[in-house]
N, C-alpha and C positions, 0 to 999 in steps of 0.2 A: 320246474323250479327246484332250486335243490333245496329251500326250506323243507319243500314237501317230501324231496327224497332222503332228507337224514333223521323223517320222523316227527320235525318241526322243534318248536321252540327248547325243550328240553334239552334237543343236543346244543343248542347256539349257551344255554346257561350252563351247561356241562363245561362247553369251550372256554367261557369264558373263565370260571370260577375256578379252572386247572391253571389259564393262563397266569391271573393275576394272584394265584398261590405261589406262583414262582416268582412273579414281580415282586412280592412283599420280602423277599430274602435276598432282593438283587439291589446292590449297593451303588449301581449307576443310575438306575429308572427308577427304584423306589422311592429318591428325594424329588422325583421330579412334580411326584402328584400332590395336589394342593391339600389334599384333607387330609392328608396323613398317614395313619394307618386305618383311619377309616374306608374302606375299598367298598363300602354296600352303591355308593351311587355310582362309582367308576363303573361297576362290575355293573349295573342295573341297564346304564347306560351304553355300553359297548356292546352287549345280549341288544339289545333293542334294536341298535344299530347294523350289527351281523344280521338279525333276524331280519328287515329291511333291506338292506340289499340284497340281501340271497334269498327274496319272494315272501316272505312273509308279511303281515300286519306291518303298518304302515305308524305303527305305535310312536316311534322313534321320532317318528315327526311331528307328529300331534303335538305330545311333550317337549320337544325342544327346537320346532323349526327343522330348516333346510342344515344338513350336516355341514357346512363352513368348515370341514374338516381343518384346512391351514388355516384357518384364521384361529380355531378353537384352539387350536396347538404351538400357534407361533409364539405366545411368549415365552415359552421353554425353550433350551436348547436343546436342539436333535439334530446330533451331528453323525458321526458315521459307527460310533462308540455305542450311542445310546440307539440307533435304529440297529446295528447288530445284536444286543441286549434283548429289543422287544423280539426281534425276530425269533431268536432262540426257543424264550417263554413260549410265543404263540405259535411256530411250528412241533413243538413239542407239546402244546395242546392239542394240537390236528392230532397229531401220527396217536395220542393216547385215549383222543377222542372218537377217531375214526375204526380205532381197533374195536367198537362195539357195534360197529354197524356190520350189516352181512359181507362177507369176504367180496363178494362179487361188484360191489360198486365202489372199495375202499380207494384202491386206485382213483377211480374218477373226480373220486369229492377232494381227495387230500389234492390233487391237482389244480383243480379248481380253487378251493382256500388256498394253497400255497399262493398260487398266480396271485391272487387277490391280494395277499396280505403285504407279499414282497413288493409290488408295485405301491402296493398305499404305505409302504415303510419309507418308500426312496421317495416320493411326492414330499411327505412330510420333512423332508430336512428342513434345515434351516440353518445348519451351518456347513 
């Protein structure tokens, strides 16, 4: 499972806590989120979430049920503007997350996040 092969939860809060540094200066996604500039539950929650489906503790569920992803997210707008915006943030999590794992599997995991994130960026529209 690749929680196990990128060391486990540390890299998924690493991922996340790089991504959503970039969300808080980005002036299309960052009004999107309901708390504001408070990001500790977004960021708590999305680490929980990565960490679950890529093999880890099952945390994410306990705490908040079955991920409903589109439903969680439908009443924002996420249209082609704003799922390019996150993608930016969150592949340029990977590529500066992934530069600390050994050379030899960086390939494989940015591949695997990338695949992921991109498909769960284009599910999520809604407009």
């Amino acid at each position: 499972m690749l929680f196990d092969v990128v060391g486990g939860e540390k890299f998924f809060v690493d991922l996340v806590d790089r991504f959503y540094d970039g969300v808080e200066n980005d002036r299309v996604l960052f009004p999107l989120y309901p708390e504001g500039s408070n990001t500790v539950g977004a960021r708590h929650r999305l680490a929980l979430f990565l960490m679950q489906y890529f093999g880890g503790p099952d945390t994410y569920m306990q705490e908040r049920g079955h991920p409903r992803l589109r439903m969680r997210h439908f009443p924002y707008v996420i249209g082609e503007k704003e799922r390019d915006h996150w993608l930016l943030h969150m592949v340029s999590a990977i590529d500066t997350t992934i530069a600390e794992l050994p050379t030899e599997i960086q390939t494989d995991v940015r591949d695997e996040l990338v695949g992921y994130v991109v498909n769960a960026a284009e599910h999520l529209r809604n407009q």
